[in-house]
N, CA, C and O atoms as a GROMACS GRO file, in nm:
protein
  432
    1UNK      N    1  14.026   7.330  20.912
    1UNK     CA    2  14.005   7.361  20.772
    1UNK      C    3  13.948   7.237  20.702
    1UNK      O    4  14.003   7.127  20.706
    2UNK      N    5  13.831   7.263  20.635
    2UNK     CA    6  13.771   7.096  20.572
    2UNK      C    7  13.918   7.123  20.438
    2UNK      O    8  13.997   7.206  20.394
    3UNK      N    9  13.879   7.001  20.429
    3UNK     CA   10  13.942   6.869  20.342
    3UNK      C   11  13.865   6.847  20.206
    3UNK      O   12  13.745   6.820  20.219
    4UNK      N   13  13.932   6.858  20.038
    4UNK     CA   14  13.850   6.859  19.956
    4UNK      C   15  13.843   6.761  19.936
    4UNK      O   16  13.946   6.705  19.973
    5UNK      N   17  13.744   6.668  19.875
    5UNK     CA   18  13.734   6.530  19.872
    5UNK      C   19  13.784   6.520  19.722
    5UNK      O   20  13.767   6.617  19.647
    6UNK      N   21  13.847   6.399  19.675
    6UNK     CA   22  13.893   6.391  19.621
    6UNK      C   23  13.754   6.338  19.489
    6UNK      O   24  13.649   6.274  19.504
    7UNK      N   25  13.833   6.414  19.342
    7UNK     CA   26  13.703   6.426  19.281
    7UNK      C   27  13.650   6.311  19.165
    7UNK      O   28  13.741   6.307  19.081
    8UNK      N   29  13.573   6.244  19.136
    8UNK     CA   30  13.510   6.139  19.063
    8UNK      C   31  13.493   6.027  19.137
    8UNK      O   32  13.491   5.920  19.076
    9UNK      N   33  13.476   6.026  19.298
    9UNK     CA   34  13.438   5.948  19.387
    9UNK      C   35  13.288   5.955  19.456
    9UNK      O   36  13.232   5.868  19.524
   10UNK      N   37  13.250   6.059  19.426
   10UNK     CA   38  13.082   6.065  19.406
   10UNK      C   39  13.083   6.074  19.590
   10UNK      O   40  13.001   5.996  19.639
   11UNK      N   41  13.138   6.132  19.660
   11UNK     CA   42  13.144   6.236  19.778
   11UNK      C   43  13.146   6.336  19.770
   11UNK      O   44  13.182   6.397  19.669
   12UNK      N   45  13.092   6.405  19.916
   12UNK     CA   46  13.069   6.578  19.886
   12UNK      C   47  13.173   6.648  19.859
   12UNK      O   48  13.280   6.589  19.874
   13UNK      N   49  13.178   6.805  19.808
   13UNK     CA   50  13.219   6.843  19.753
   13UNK      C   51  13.363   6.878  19.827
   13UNK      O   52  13.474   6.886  19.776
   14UNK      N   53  13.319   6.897  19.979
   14UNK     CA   54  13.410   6.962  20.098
   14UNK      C   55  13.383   6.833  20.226
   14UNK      O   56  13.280   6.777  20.264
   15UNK      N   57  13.485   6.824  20.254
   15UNK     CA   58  13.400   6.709  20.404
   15UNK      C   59  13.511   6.797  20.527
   15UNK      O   60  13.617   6.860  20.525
   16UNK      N   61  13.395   6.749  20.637
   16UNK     CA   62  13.425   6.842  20.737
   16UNK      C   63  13.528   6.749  20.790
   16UNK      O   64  13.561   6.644  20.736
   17UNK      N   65  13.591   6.813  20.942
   17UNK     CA   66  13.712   6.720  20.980
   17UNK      C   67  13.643   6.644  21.063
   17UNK      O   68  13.528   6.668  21.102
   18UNK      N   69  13.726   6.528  21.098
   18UNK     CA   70  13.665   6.421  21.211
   18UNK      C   71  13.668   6.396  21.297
   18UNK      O   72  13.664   6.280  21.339
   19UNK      N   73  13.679   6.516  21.372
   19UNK     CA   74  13.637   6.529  21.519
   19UNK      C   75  13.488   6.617  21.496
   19UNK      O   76  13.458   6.697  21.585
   20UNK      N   77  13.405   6.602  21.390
   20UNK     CA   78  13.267   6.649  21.423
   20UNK      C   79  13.179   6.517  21.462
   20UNK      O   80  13.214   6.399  21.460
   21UNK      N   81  13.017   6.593  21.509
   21UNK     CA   82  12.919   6.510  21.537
   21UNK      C   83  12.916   6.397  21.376
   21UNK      O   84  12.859   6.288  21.389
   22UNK      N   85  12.958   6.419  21.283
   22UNK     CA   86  12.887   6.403  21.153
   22UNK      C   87  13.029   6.400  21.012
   22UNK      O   88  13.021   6.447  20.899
   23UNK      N   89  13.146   6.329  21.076
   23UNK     CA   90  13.239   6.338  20.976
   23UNK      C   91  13.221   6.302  20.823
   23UNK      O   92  13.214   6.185  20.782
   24UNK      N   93  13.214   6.410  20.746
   24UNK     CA   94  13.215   6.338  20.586
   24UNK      C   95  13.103   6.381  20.556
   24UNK      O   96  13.062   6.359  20.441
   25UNK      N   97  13.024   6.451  20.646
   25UNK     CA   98  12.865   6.477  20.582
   25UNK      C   99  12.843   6.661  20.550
   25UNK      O  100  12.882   6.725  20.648
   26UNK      N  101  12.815   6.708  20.488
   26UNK     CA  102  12.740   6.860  20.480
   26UNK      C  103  12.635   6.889  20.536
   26UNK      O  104  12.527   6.831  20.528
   27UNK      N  105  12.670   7.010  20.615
   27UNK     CA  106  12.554   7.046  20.671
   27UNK      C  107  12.534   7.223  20.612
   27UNK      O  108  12.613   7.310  20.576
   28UNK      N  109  12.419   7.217  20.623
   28UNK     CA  110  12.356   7.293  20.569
   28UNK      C  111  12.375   7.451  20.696
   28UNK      O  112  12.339   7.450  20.813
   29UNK      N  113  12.436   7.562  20.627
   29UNK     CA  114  12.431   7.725  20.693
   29UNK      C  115  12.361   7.777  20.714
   29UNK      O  116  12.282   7.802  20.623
   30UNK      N  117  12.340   7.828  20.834
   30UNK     CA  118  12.273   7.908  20.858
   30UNK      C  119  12.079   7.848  20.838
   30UNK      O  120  11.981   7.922  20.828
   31UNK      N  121  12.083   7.705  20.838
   31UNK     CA  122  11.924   7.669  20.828
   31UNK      C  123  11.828   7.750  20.943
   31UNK      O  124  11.875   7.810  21.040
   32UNK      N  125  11.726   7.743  20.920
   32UNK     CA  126  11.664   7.833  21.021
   32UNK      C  127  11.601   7.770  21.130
   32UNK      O  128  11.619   7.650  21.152
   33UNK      N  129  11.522   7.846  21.208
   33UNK     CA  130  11.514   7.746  21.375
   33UNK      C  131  11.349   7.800  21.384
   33UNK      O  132  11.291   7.896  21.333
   34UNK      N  133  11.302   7.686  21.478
   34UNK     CA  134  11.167   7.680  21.490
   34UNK      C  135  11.174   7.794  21.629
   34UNK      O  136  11.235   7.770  21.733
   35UNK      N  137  11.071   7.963  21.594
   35UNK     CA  138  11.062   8.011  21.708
   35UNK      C  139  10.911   8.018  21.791
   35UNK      O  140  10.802   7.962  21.774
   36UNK      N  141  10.954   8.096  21.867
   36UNK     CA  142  10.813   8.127  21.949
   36UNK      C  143  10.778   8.335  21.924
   36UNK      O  144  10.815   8.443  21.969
   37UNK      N  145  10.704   8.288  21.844
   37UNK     CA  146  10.671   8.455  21.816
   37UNK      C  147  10.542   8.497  21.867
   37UNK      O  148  10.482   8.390  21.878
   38UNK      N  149  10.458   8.596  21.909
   38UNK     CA  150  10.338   8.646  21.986
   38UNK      C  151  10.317   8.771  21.888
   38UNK      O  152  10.399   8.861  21.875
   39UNK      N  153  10.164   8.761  21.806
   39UNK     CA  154  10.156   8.845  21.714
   39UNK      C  155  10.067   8.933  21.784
   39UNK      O  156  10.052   8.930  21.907
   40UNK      N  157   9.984   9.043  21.675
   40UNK     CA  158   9.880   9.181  21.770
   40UNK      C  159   9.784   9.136  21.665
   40UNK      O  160   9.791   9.043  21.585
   41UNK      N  161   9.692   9.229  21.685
   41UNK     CA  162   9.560   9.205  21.622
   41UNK      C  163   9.564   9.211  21.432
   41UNK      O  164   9.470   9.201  21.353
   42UNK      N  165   9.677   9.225  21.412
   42UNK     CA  166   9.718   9.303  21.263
   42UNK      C  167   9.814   9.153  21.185
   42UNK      O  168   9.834   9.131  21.066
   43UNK      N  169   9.854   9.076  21.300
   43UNK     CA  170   9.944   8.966  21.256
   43UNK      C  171  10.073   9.006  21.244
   43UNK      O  172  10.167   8.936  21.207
   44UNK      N  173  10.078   9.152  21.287
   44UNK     CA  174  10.252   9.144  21.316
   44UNK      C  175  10.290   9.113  21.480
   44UNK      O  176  10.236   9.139  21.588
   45UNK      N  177  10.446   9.025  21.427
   45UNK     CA  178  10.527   9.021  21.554
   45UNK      C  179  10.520   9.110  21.671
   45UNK      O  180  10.579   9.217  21.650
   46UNK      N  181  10.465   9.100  21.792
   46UNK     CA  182  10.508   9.205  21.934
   46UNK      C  183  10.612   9.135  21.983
   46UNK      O  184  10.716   9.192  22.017
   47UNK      N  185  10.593   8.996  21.994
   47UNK     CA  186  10.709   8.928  22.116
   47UNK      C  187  10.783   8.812  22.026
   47UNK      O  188  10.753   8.747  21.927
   48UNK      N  189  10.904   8.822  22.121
   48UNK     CA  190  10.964   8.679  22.090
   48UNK      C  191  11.028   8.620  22.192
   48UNK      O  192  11.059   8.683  22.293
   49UNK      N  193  11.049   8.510  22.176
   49UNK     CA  194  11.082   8.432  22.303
   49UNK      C  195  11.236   8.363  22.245
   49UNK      O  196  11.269   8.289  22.152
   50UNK      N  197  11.293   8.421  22.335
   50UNK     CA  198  11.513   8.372  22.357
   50UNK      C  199  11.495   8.356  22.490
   50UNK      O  200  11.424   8.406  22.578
   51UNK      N  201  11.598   8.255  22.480
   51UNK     CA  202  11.618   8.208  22.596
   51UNK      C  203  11.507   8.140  22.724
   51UNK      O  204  11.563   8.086  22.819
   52UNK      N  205  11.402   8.145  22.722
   52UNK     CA  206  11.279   8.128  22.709
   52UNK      C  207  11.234   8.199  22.842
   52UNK      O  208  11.200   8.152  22.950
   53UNK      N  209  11.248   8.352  22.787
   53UNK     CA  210  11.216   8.482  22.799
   53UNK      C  211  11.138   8.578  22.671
   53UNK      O  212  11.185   8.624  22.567
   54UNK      N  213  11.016   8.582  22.724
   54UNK     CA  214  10.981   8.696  22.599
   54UNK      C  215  11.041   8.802  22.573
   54UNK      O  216  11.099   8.855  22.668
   55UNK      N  217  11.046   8.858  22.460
   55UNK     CA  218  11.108   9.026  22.467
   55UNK      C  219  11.003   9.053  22.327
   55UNK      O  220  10.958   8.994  22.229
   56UNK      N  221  11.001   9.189  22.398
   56UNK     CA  222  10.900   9.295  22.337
   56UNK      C  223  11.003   9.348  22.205
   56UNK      O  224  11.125   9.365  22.195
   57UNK      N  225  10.881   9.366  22.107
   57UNK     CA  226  10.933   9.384  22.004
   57UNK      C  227  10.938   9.561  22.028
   57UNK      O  228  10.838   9.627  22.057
   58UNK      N  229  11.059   9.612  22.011
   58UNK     CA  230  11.069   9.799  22.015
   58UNK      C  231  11.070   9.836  21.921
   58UNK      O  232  11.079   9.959  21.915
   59UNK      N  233  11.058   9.732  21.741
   59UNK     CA  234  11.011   9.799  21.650
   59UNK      C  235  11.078   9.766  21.509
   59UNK      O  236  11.198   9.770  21.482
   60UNK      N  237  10.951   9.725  21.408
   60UNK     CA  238  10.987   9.673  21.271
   60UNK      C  239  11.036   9.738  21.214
   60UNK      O  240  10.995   9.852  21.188
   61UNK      N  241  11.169   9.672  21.167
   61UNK     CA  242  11.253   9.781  21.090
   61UNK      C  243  11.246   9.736  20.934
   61UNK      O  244  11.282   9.810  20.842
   62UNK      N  245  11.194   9.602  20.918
   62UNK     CA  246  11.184   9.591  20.757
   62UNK      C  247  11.066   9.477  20.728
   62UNK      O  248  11.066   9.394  20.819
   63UNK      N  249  10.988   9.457  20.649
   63UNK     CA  250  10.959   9.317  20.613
   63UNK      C  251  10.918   9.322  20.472
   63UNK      O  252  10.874   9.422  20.415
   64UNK      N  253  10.938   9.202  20.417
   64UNK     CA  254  10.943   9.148  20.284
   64UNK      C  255  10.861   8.994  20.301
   64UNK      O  256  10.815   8.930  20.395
   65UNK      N  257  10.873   8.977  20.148
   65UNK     CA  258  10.770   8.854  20.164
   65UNK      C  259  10.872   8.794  20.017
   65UNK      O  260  10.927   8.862  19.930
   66UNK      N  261  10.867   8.622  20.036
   66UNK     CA  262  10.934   8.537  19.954
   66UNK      C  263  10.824   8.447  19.891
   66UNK      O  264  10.762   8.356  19.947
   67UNK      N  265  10.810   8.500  19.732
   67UNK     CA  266  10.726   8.324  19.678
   67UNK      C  267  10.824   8.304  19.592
   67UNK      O  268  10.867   8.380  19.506
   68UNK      N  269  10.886   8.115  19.641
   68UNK     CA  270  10.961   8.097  19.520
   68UNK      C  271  10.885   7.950  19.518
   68UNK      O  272  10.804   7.903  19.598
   69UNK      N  273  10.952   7.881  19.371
   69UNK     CA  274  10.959   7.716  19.394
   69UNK      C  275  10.817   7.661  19.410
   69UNK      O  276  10.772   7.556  19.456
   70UNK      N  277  10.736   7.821  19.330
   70UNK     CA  278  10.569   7.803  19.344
   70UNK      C  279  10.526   7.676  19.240
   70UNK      O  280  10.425   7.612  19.269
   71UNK      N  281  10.627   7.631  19.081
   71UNK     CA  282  10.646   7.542  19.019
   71UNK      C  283  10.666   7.384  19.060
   71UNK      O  284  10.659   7.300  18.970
   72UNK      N  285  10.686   7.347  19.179
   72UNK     CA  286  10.733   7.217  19.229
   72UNK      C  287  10.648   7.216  19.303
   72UNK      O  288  10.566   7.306  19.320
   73UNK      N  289  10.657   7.065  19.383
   73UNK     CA  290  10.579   6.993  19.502
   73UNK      C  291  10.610   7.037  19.634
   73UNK      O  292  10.537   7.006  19.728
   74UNK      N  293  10.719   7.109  19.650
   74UNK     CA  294  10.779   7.201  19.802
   74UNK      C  295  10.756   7.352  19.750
   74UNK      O  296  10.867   7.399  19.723
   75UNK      N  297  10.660   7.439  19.728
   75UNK     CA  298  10.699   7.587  19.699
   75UNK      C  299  10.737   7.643  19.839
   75UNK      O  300  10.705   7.574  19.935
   76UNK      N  301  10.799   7.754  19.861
   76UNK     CA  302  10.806   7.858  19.917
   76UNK      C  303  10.722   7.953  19.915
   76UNK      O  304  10.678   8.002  19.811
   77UNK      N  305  10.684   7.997  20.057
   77UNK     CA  306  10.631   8.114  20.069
   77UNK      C  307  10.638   8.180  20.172
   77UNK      O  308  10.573   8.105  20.244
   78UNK      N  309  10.672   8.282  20.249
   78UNK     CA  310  10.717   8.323  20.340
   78UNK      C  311  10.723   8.515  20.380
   78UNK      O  312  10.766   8.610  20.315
   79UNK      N  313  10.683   8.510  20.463
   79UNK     CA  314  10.698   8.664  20.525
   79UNK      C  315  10.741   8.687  20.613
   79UNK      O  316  10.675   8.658  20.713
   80UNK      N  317  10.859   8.743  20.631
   80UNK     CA  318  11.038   8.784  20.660
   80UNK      C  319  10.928   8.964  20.746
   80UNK      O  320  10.852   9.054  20.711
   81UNK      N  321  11.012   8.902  20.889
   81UNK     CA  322  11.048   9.050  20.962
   81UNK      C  323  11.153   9.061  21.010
   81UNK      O  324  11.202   8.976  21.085
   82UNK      N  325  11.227   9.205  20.966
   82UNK     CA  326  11.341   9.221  21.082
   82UNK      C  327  11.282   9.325  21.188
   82UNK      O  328  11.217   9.428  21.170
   83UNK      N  329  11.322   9.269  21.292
   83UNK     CA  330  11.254   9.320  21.409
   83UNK      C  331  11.419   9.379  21.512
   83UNK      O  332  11.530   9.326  21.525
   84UNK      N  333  11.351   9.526  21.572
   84UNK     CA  334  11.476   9.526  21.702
   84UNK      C  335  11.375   9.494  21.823
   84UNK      O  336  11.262   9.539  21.839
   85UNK      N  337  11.444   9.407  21.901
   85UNK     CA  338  11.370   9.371  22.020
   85UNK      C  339  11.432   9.448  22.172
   85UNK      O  340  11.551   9.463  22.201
   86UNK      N  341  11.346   9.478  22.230
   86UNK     CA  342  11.347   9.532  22.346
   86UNK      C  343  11.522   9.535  22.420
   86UNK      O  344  11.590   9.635  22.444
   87UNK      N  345  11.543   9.451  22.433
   87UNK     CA  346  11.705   9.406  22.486
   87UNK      C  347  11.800   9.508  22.366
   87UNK      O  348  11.894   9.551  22.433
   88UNK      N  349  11.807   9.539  22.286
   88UNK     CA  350  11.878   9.588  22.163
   88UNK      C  351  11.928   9.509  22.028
   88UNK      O  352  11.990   9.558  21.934
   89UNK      N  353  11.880   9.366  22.046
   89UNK     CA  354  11.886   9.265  21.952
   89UNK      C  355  11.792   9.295  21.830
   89UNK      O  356  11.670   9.303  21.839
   90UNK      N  357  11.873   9.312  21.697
   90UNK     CA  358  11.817   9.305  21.578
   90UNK      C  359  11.806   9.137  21.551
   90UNK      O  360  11.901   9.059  21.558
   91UNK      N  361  11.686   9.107  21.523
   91UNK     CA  362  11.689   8.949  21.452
   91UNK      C  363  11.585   8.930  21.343
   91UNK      O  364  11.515   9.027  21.316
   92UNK      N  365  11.562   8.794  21.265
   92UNK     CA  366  11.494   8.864  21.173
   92UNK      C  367  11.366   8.670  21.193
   92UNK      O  368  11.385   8.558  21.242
   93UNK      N  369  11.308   8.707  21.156
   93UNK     CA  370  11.203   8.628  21.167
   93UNK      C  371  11.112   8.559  21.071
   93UNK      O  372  11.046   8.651  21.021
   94UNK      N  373  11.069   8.434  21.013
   94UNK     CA  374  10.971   8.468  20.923
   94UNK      C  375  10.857   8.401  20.941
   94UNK      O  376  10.866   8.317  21.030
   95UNK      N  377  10.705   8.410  20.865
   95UNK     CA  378  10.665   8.286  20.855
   95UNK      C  379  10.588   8.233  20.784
   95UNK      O  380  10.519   8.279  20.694
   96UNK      N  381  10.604   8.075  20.845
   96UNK     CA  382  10.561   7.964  20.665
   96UNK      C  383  10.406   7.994  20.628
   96UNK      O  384  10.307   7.952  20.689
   97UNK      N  385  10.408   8.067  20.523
   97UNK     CA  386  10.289   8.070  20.459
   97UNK      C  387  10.217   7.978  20.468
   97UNK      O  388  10.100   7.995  20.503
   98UNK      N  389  10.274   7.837  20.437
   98UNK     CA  390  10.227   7.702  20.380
   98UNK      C  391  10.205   7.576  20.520
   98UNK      O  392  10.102   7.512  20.544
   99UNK      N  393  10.335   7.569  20.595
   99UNK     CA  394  10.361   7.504  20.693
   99UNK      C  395  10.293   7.567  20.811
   99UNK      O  396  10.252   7.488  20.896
  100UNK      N  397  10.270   7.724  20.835
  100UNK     CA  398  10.202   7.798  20.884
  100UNK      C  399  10.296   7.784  21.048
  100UNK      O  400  10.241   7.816  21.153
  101UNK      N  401  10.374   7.756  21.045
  101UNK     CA  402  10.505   7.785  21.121
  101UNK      C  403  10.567   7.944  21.170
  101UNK      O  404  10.546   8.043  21.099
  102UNK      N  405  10.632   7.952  21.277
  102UNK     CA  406  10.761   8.067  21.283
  102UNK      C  407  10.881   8.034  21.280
  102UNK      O  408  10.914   7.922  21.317
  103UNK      N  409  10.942   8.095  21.250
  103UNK     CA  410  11.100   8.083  21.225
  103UNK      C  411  11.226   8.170  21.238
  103UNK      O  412  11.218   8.277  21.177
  104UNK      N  413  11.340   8.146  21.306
  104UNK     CA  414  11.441   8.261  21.319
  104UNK      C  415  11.540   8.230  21.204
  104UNK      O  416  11.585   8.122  21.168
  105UNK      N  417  11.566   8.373  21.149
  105UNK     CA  418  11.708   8.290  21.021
  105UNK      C  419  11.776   8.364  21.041
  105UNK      O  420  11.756   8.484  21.025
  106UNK      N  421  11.882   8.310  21.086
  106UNK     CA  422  11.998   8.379  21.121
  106UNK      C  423  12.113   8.336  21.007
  106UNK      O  424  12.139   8.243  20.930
  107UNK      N  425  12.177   8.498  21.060
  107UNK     CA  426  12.327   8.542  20.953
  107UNK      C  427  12.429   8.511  20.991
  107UNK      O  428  12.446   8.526  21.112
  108UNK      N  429  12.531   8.461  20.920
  108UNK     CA  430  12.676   8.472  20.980
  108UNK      C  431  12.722   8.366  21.100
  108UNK      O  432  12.835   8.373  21.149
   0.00000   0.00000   0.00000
């Protein structure tokens, strides 16, 4: 169970316990991970690569698109697929408009 830090000491808000890689520091949930995605002639997702095995995409079940933070020197921009892949894995995918990257963001 983290530990609240005690407050007007200008430490984070929660610190983790100290048996981590990183005692006393925050880390950030659920950040997202650099993937390997294989698009079709249209620029949507067919494949993705886990485990570093492709799997066939069996079919887009949603996508959306994110512009935020278009006001600052870092904006956001991004187009989000949730995909079920061949194996029976729902995961969801996006990518950097800007950085021109792929990405997995995972829940929970």
């Amino acid at each position: 169970m983290p530990e609240r830090s005690p407050r007007g000491r200008g430490g984070p808000a929660l610190r983790t316990s100290s048996d981590t890689k990183r005692p006393g520091k925050l880390r950030r949930l659920n950040a997202p991970r650099k993937a390997d995605v294989r698009t079709d002639a249209d620029g949507l997702p067919c494949a993705v690569r886990r485990g570093g095995q492709w799997l066939a995409v069996d079919e887009l079940l949603d996508r959306y698109r994110t512009d935020d933070r278009w006001w600052t020197a870092e904006p956001v921009a991004r187009a989000y697929y949730d995909l079920l892949l061949e194996d029976g894995r729902a995961v969801t995918v996006f990518r950097d408009e800007i950085g021109a990257g792929w990405y997995e963001q995972r829940y929970g």
